[in-house]
N, C-alpha and C positions, 0 to 999 in steps of 0.2 A: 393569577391576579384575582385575589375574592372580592366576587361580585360588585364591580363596580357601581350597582345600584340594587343589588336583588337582600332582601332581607334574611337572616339566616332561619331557617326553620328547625333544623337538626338539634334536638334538645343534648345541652351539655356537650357542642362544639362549637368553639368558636371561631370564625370563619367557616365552619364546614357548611355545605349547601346540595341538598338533593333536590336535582331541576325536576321540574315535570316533564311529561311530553308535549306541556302546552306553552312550547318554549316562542311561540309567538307571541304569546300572549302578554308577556314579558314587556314590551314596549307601554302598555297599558298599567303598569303594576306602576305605585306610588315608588317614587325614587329615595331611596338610603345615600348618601353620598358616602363617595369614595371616603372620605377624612376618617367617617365615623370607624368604617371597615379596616382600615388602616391602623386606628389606634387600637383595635379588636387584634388585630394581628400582633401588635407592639407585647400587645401584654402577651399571649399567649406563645410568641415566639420561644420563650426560653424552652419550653413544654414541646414544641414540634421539634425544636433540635437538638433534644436528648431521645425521642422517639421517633425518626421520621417516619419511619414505615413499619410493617410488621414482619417480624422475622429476620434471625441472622443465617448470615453464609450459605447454605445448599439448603435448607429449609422452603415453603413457601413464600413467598414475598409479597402475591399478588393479594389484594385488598379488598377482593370480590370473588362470586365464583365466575368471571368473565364478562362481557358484555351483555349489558344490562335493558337499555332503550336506544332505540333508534333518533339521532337527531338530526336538523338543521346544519346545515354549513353555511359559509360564508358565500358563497358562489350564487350566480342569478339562476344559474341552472347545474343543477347533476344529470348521469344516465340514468339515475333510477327513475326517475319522473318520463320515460320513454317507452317504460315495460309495461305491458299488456297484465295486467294481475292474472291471467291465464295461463302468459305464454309458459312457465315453469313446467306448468301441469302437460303441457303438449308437448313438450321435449325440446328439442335445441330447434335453435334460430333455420337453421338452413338441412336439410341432408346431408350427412357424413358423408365423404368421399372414400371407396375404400384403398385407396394408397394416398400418398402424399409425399414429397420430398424431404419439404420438412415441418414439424408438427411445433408449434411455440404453443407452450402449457401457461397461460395467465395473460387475460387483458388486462393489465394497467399498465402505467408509462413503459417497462422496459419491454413488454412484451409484444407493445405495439410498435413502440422503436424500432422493435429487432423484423418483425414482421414487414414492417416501412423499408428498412435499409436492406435487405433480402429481397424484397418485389425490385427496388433500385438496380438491387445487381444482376438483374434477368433470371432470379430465380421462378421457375414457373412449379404450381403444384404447391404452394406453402400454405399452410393453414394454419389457425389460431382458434383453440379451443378455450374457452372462458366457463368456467363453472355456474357464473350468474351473468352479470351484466358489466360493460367493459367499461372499469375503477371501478370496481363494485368490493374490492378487496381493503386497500390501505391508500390506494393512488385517489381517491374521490374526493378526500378530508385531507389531503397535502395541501401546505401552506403555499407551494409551487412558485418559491422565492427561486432566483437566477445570481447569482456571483459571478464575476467575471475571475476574478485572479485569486487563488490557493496557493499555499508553497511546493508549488509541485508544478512542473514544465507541462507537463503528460497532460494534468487535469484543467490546468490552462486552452488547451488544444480540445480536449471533449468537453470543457463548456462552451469553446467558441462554435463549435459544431451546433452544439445542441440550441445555441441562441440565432446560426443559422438560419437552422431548421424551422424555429416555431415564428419567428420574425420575419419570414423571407420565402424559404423554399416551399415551403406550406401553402401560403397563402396563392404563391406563383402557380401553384400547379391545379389546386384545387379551386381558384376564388372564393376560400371561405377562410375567415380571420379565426383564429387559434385563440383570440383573448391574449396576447400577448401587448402587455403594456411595460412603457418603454419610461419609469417613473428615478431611475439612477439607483444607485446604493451607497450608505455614506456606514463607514467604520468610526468607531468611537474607542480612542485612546484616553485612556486617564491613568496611565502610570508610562515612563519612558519606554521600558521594555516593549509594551505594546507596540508606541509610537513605530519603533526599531523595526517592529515584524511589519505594518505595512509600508514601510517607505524601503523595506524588502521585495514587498508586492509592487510596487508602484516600477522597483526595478526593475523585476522580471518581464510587467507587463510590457516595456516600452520594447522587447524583443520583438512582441506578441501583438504588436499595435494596439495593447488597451492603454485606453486613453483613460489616466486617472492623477490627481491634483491632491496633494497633501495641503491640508487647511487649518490657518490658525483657528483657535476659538473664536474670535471674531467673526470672520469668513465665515466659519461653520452657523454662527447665529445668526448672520445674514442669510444663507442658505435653507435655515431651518428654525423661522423665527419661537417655533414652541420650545425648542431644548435647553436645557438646562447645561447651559457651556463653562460654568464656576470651577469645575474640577477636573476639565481637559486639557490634557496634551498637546491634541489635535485630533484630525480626522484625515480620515485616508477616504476623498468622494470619484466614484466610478459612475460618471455621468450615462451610459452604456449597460448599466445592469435594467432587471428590471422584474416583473412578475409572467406568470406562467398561469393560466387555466387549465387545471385535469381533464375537467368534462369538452372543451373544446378542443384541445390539444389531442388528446388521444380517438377522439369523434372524427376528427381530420384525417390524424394516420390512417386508419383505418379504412375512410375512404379513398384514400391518395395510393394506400395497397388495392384493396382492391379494382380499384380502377388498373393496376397496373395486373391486375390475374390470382390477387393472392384471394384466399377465404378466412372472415374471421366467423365463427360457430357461437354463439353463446346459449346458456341454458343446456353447458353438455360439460358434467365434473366429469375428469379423469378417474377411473379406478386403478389402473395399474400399468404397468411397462413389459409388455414381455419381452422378451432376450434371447440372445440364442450364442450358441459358441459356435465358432466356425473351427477348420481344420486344423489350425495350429494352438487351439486352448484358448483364444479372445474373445471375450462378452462382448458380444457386440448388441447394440438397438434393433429392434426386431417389428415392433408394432406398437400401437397406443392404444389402451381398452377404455371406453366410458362404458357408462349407462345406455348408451342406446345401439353402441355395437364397437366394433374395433378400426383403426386405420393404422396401417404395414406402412411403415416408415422406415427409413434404417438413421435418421436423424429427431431426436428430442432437445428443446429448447427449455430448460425450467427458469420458468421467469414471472414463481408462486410466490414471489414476496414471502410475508411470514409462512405461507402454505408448502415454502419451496421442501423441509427439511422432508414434511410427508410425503411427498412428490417422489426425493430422492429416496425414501424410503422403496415406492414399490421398487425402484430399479437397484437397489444394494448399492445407494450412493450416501455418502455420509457428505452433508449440508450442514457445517458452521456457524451455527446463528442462532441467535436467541431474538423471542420477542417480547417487546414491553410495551406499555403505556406511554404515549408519548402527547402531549396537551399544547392547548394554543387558545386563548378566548377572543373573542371580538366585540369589543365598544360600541356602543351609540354614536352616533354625532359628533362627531368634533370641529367646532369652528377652526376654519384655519388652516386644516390639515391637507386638506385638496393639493396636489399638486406635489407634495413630501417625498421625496427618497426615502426607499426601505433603509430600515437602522439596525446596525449587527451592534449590540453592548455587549461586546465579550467577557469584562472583566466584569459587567454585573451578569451575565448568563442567562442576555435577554434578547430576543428581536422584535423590531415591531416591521410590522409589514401593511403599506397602504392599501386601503379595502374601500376604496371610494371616498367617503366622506370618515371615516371611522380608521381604527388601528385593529389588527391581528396581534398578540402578544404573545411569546411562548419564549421558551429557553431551555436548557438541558440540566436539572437536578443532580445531583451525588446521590441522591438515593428513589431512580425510576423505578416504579412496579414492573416486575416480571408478571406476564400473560403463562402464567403456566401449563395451562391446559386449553390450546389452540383450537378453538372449535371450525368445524369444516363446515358448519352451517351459516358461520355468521358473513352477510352482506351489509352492504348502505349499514353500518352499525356502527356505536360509539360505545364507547364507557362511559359511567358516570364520573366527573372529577372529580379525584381526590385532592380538596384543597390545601389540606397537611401535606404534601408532598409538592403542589404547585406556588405555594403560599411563597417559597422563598424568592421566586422570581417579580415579586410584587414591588418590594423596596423600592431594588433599582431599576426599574420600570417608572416608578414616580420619580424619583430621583431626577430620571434623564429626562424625560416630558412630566414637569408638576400638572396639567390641566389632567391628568390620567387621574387624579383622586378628585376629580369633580367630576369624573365622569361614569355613564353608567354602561354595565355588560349586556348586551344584546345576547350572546351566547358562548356554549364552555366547547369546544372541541377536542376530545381526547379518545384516539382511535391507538389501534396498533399500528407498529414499527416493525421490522425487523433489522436487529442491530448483529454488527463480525466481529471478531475479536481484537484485531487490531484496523477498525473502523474503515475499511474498503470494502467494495465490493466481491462478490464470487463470480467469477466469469471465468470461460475457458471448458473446455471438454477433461470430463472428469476422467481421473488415472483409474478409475472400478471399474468403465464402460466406455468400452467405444461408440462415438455415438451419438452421448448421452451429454448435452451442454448447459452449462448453468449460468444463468443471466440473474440473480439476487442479491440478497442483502445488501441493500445500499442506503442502511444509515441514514434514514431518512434523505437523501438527497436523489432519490430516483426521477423525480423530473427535471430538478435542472442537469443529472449527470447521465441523461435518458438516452438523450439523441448523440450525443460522442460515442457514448458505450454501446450502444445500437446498433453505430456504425461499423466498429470495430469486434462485434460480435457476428456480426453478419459476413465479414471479413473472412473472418475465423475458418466459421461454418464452411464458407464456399472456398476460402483458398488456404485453408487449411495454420492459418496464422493473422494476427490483427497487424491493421499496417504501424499501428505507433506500440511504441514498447507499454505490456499492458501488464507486464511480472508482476508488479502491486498488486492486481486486481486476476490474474492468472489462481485459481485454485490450487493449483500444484505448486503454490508457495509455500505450503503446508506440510510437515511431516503427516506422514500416514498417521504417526500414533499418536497425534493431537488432533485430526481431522473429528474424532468423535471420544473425547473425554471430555466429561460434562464438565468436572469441576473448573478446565483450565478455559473453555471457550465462555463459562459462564462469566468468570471470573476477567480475564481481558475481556468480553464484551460491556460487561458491567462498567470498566476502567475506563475505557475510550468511549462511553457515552458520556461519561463522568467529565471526561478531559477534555469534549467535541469544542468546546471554547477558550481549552488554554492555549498560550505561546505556544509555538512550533520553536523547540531551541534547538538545537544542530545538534546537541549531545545528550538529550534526554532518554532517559530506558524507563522500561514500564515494571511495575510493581506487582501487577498481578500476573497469576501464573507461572511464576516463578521456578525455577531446582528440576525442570522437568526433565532436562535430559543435562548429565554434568560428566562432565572428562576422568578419566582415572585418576588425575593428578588436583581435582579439584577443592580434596580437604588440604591439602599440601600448600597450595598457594593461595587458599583463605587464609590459610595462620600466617602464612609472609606476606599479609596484607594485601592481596588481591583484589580489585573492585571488580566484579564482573558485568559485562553487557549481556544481555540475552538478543539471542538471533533465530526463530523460528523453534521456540523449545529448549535454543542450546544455551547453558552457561558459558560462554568463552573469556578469558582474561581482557579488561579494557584497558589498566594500568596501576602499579603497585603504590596503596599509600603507605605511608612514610608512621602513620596512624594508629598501623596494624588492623586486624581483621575486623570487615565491616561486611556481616554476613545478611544477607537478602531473607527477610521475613515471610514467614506467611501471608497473603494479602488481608487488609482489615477494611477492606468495603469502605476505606475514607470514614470509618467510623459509622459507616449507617449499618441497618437493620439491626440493630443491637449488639454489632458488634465495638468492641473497645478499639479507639484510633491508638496506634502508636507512637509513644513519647521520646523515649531516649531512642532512637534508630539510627546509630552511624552511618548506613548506607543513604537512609533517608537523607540527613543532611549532609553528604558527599553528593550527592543528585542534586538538592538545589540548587548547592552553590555551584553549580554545573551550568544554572539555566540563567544566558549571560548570550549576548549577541558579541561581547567581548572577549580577550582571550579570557580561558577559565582559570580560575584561583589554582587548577593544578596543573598551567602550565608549564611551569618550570620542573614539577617532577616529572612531565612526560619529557621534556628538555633534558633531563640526566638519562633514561633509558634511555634517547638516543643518541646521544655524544658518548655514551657508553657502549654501545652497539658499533660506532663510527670507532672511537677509539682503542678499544678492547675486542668485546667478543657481548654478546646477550641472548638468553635463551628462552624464545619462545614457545609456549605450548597452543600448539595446531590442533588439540585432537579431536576439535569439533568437524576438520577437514571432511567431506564426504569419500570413503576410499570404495573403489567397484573395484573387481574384475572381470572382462570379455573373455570369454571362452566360447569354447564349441566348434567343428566342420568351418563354419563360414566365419570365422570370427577375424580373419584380413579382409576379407572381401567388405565385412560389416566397419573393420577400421578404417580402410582404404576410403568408403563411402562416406563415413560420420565426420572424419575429424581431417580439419584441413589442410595439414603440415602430411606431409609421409612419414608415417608412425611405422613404418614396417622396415624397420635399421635391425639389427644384430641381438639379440638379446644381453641385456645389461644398458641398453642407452634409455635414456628418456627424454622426450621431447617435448617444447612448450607448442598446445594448438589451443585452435579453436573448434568449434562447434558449431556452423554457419545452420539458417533455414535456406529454403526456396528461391528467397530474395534477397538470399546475400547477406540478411543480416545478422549477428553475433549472438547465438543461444548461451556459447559460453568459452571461459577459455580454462585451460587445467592442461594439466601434465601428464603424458601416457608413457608408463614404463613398460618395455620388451621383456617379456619373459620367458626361462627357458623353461620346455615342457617337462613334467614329472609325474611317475605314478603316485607318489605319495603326498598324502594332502596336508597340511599344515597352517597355522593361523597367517604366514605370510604368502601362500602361496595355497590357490586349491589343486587338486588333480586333476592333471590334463593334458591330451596329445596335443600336438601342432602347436597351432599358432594360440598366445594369451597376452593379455594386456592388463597391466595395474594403474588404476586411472583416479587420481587426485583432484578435486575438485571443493570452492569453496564450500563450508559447510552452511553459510545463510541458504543456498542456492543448491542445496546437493538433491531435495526433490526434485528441484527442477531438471536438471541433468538425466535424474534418474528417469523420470518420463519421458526427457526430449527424448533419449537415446534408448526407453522400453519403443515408444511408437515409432523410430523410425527402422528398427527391426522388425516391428510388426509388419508395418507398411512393404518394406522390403521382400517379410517372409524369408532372413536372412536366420539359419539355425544355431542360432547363438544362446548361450546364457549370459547374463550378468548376477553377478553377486555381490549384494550390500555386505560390506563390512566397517561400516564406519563406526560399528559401537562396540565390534570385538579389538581393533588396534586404535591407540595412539599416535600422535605424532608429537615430538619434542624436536624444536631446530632448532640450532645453535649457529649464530651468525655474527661478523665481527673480522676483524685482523688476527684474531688469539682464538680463530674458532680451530682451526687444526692443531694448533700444540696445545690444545684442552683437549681436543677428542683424541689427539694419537695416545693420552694416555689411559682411554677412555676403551677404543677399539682395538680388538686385535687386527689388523689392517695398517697395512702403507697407506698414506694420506697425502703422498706425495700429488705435482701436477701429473709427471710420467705415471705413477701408477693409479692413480684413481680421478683423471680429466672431469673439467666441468660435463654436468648434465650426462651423468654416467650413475648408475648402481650396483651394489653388492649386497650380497648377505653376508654379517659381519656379525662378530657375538663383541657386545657393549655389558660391561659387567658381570661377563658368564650368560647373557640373557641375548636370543640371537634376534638379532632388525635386520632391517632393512635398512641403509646408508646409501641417500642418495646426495651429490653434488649438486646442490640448487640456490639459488641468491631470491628471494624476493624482496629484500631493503637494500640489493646493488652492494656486496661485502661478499667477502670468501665464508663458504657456509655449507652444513650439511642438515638436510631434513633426517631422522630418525622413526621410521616408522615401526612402532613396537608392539608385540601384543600386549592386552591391555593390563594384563597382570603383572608385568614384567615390568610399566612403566616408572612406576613408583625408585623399583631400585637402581632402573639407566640414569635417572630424571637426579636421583641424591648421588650416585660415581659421576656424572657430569658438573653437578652444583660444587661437589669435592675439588674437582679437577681443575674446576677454572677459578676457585676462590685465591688464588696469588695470580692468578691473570686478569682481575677485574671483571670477572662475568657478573653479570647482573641479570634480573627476572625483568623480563617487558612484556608488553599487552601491546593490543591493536590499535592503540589510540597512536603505540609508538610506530605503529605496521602501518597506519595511515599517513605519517609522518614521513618518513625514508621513503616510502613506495613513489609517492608522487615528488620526491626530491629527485629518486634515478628515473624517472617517468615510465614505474610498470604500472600497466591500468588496471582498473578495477572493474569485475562484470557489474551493469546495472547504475554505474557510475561514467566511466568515460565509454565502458562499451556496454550496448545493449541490443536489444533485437530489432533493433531500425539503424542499427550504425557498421557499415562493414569496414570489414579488419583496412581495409586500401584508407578509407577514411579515417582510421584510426591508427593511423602508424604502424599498422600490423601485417603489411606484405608480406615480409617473411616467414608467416605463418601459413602459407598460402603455395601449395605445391603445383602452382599456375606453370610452369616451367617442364614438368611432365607432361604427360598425357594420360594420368590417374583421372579420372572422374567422380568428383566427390560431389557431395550437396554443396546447392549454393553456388557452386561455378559459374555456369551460365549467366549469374546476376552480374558477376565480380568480374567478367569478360567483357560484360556490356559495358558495365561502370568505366572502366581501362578503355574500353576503344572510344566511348563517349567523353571524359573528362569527370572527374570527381567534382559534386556541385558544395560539396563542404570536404573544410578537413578538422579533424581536431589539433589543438595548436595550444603549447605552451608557454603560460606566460608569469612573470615575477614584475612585483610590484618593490620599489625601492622603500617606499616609508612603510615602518613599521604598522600594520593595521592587520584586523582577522577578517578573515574570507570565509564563508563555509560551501558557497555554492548559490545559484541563481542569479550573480549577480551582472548587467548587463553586457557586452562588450562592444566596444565602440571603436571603430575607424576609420580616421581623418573625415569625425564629424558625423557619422553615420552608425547607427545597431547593426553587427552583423552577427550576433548570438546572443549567448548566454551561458554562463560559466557552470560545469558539470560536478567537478569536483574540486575546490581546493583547502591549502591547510597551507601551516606554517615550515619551511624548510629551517632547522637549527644550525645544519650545518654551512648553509648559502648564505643564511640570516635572513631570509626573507619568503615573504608571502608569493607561493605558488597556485598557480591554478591553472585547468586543462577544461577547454568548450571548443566547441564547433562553429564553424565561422563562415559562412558564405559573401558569396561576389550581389551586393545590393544591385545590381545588371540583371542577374538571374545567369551569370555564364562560370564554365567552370573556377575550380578555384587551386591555381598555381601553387607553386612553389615561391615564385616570383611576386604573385598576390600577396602572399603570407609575409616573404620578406622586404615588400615595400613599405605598407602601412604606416600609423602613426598612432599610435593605439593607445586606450584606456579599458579600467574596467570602472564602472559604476557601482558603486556600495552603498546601500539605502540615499540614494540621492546625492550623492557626495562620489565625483568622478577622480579615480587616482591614475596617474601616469605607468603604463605598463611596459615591457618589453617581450614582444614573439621570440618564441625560441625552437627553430627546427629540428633539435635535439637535447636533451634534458641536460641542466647547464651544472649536476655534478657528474662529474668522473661520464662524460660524452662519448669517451672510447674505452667505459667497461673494464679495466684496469684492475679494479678491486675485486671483482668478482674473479677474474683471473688467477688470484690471488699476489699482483704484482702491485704492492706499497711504495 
């Protein structure tokens, strides 16, 4: 927003503006009014949005050589104004300790957080090392705005913590107020789609008891008599949001920890991490080195904000993240304003945030400067703004509150960020180091996502897992081999700061980063029209257009840095018309791959699957332990499990096939005595797997191998009525039931070319998965397409896999199951070898659970009238919330809208059978309650028939 009163001095820019250091001074200075500045901008607009910034693609971008002058914030007080201009030179705040339990690297919000919810959990011995002074990094100059509802259940739950904490728990323990003001939050719709996404929010919240009121433009001008209401929708107001203070917020924690035993250190930088390997080959956390000595930890917390990547540096941890420039300026005076709710303008890609008498302004660009070259000196520090890059949030800023061009700027705020690639946090104990935990990049939102994430880091640390499902924000979402390529983290980082204020639409994929990791089969089904989704790197099929090939571009930075935006882009405009709270314009082609699938036969390519195999001496004792079904059948079966933690709940679920041992090694099989296992697993999620199940061998000290092979085979399944008289002409093998039984495999040669053939359904149809190596798949993949073209086969994606799956009700990990929900709770006992006396992980929880009563279950339900579902939307019975819906979509072949959520007894007492089949149920869709029906068993084909393969 250029200078709402400040004159411009910068010869030959207009709007641009180099502040002094004598940004006080400023109130004194003759006033320019907003109109003049504004029509400065008008002309000169065309000229900023042909240049926004400097530099295309991997180039530099940043617009300086870094921070420049130290300035003002908006706050009555920061920590910097509490340091001794000595204290630096004397060395740190307190005396190192030389051990510690656990060492948290960065005071600002999360690192105090984590230090807070750690002392909470009786951790004694924790310390907090801070390089300068605590916020002295990024957290001091945060806007420390609060939201209550996101589309996401998880982050629901860690803002409500965290507005706990600063509003409540804080002040209770310590008697000192945090600065938390309690002033509402109101959303601003001005196009329907908007409207749509929060009367989304407004549904999820009422699971959640946020309390929020969708308002006409009226209301809303009553509410907020400066806004300009001409061109609204409506507004989505959370009378319950509110603001945050850094400097008191994190001044608190700090005391409220140490009061409880912990030490925070300041004026002591980290230098390095040493490490050590213990007996069996694992790096593990060793010690912490600063400048004034070392402390022997076998726990590290990084929680360096943009400092974090160097951090993870000394330790050989590869940190995610890029940092930019991120801006906000504050106003003079505004009559009137006292008393205002913070304002989110998404669609103008603005906030204003109440600052007493005055407005905070900021919003997120398409074209942020990158901080290149991170310097480890800089404190209490800003940039100077670049108005050319901030200029475009000016508009609609006036727009929404006109008194904004009669008013003048007190000051420019524009500090570093650290932003992720696909716009979450990094948390979780890294897959390089045991040990070694990372509490960062949070996207600018680190104070209000402070104290949830805190919690559940802390969590972590001491019981070895967070209590709510935290995989979003878990590090090990990440393939290894994107954890540190510049191009692609740069690139989605760039994307999702860009997008930080569009729709959330249920079927949206991201553009950048693109092709980086693609299936054998993947020029194949571009040219038969493939739309691909990408999933942590991978290109997987979503569904075939009718169109032909609509191939995935190099990203063009949204047209900035000099790069050229792209015009004719098929795939581009198959994404938009995607972005729709309604069914999508390609409903009906995902509708023929699945009545084609039901009626025929359709073949999908899997090869994105994660494929491992367990080997080694212990490697039943290692299955018997990990996976919760009894995998240790006969060689040739396979089994559907799960993957439980400590507390019972759901890491993962995938299929482990018995294999016989062999000297010789081969792409379907490695060399091995005894006991081995071929284990399939989603490929969004196959890091994850592959970490849960590297640490709990470690942990074990169980001498196993596993081996990634997910990029040397394929998988191609073929599913359907017509999927065996396609493949018997296909495989040399009987495909009979006698000779080849559900969830059984062989090695079989499929066009001269030898797989793997296994008997597997996951769209509920008689079906065989084909795991092939990857050379070979090309020519199974065209003898298959051969073979079923007089049977009706056709090519589907996962849009159709989403479809069928939740029609026969198999779940999905991360969806109905995740790591806070166990299998008892999710219809998945019989994955659960409770009936022996094997001792697997997680037992003991699922023991308890059973002799106690399950206090949820999940539960399926269909809605009679035609309407889209995507998820979050509330569930109500006989008058009351008892959840919130997890996953649903459209069934083709039921004709109707299914969905699957978690449902609890409003009592707080377990939740029956009898519970479930009483009720009188609805589900809630942005505001609008539709009449539903429970179903204790998924209401196609309930006794599994098809899959049997009995028509």
């Amino acid at each position: 927003m250029p200078t709402f009163h400040q004159q411009d001095t910068t010869p030959g820019a207009p709007g641009r503006l180099r502040r002094s250091r004598e940004e006080s001074s400023l109130r004194c200075r003759s006033r320019v009014l907003m109109a003049s500045l504004s029509r400065a901008l008008r002309v000169a607009a065309p000229c900023l949005r042909r240049s926004p910034a400097q530099g295309p693609g991997l180039r530099p971008l940043a617009s300086g050589a870094g921070p420049t002058i130290e300035k003002s914030v908006p706050y009555q007080r920061t920590l910097k104004g509490a340091q001794d201009p000595s204290a630096a030179a004397r060395g740190p705040s307190r005396p190192l300790p030389s051990t510690a339990s656990v060492v948290v690297i960065g005071g600002g919000s999360l690192g105090c957080q984590t230090l807070y919810h750690l002392a909470k959990l009786g951790v004694s011995g924790a310390v907090l090392l801070e390089r300068e002074r605590l916020t002295s990094g990024t957290t001091w100059h945060t806007a420390g705005l609060l939201w209550q509802l996101r589309p996401s259940d998880v982050e629901v739950e860690l803002l409500a913590h965290t507005r706990r904490v600063v509003s409540r728990d804080l002040e209770e323990e310590t008697g000192l107020h945090t600065g938390w003001i309690q002033n509402g939050g109101l959303f601003i719709a001005s196009n329907r789609q908007r409207l749509d996404e929060y009367k989304r929010l407004m549904s999820l919240g009422k699971a959640y008891g946020v309390e929020s009121h969708v308002l006409s433009p009226a209301e809303t001008k009553a509410l907020y008599p400066l806004m300009n209401v001409d061109d609204l929708f409506g507004t989505l107001y959370v009378p319950h949001d509110g603001t945050m203070d850094p400097a008191g917020t994190c001044s608190t924690l700090a005391r409220a920890a140490t009061a409880r035993g912990a030490q925070v250190i300041e004026n002591c930088p980290v230098t390095g991490i040493r490490v050590r390997t213990d007996d069996f080959g694992v790096r593990r956390v060793a010690a912490v080195e600063t400048e004034h000595g070392s402390v022997q930890t076998p726990c590290v917390v990084n929680c360096a904000g943009v400092w974090a990547g160097a951090v993870g540096q000394m330790a050989g941890v590869k940190v995610p993240l890029v940092a930019m420039h991120h801006a906000y300026v504050v106003t003079e005076r505004i009559e009137g304003i006292q008393n205002m709710p913070n304002v989110r303008d998404h669609d103008a890609s603005v906030y204003l945030r109440l600052q007493g008498d005055a407005l905070s302004v900021g919003g997120y660009e398409a074209n942020p400067i990158f901080w290149e070259e991170v310097s480890d000196k800089f404190a209490f520090g800003l940039f100077d703004l670049d108005w050319d890059v901030f200029a475009q949030h000016t508009e609609g800023a006036i727009r929404r509150v006109p008194v904004l061009e009669r008013t003048g700027v007190k000051s420019t705020v524009c500090g570093p960020e650290s932003f992720t690639p696909d716009h979450k946090p990094l948390m979780g104990e890294a897959p390089e180091l045991r040990g070694f935990y990372l509490g960062c990049g949070f996207n600018s939102a680190g104070m209000m996502l402070g104290g949830g994430c805190g919690q559940e880091l802390a969590h972590w640390i001491v019981h070895g897992r967070p209590e709510k499902d935290m995989h979003g924000y878990d590090i090990r979402r990440f393939h290894h081999s994107l954890t540190d390529h510049s191009r692609w983290i740069r690139e989605r980082s760039h994307e999702s700061y860009a997008k930080n204020y569009s729709v959330v639409f249920p079927h949206d994929e991201p553009l950048a980063g693109r092709n980086m990791r693609r299936g054998p089969l993947h020029e194949e089904l571009l040219a038969r029209g493939c739309v691909f989704q990408e999933r942590h790197g991978w290109e997987r099929p979503g569904w075939f257009s009718p169109q032909g090939a609509a191939p995935v571009l190099p990203y063009d930075y949204c047209g900035a840095y000099g790069n050229r935006a792209h015009e004719d882009y098929a795939y581009g405009r198959l994404l938009a018309a995607e972005h729709t709270f309604d069914f999508p314009p390609h409903h009906d082609v995902i509708k023929k791959e699945c009545l084609a699938c039901r009626g025929a036969a359709a073949v999908f390519d899997m090869s994105y699957f994660g494929k491992f195999y367990l080997v080694g001496p212990d490697a039943r004792m290692a299955a018997d332990w990990l996976f919760s079904a009894d995998v240790s059948r006969p060689p040739g079966t396979t089994v559907y499990t799960c993957m439980l933690n400590h507390r019972g709940g759901t890491e993962s679920d995938l299929t482990v096939s018995r294999l016989a041992p062999g000297p010789q090694a081969s792409p379907l099989a490695p060399a091995f005595e005894g006991d081995g296992y071929y284990l399939a697993v989603g490929g969004a999620v196959a890091q994850h797997n592959w970490s849960h199940i590297t640490t709990v061998l470690q942990d074990r000290e169980f001498r196993c191998q596993l081996i990634d092979s997910s990029e040397d085979l394929g998988l191609i399944s073929v599913q359907g009525p017509a999927s065996r008289a396609i493949l018997q002409e296909v495989l040399d093998a009987d495909l009979s039931n006698e000779a080849f039984p559900f969830s059984t495999h062989k090695l079989v040669r499929a066009a001269g070319q030898l797989v793997r053939a296994m008997r597997l359904s996951f769209v509920g149809e008689l079906g065989w998965e084909l795991h092939v190596p990857r050379l070979s798949c090309l020519p199974v993949y065209r003898a298959v397409m051969a073979a079923g073209a007089k049977h009706g086969l056709v090519n589907a994606g996962y849009r159709a896999i989403d479809s069928l799956s939740i029609e026969k009700g198999y779940r999905h990990w991360h969806a109905d199951l995740r790591p806070d929900d166990s299998p008892l709770e999710a219809g998945l006992t019989f994955t659960c070898k409770l009936k022996s006396a094997i001792p697997f992980l997680g037992r003991e929880a699922l023991e308890r659970q059973q002799a106690e009563g399950l206090r949820r279950r999940l539960v399926c339900f269909t809605v009679d009238e035609k309407v889209p579902m995507f998820g979050l939307e509330a569930i109500w019975r006989d008058g009351q919330v008892v959840g919130h819906v997890r996953r649903a979509d459209f069934g083709f072949t039921v004709g109707k809208t299914l969905a699957y959520g978690y449902i609890r007894d409003p009592s707080g007492g377990p939740v029956s059978l009898d519970f479930v089949k009483s009720g009188d149920y609805a589900l809630e869709r942005m505001g609008v309650t539709y009449p539903a029906q429970a179903h204790l068993k998924s209401p196609f084909d309930p006794d599994s028939r098809r899959v049997k393969g009995i028509y």
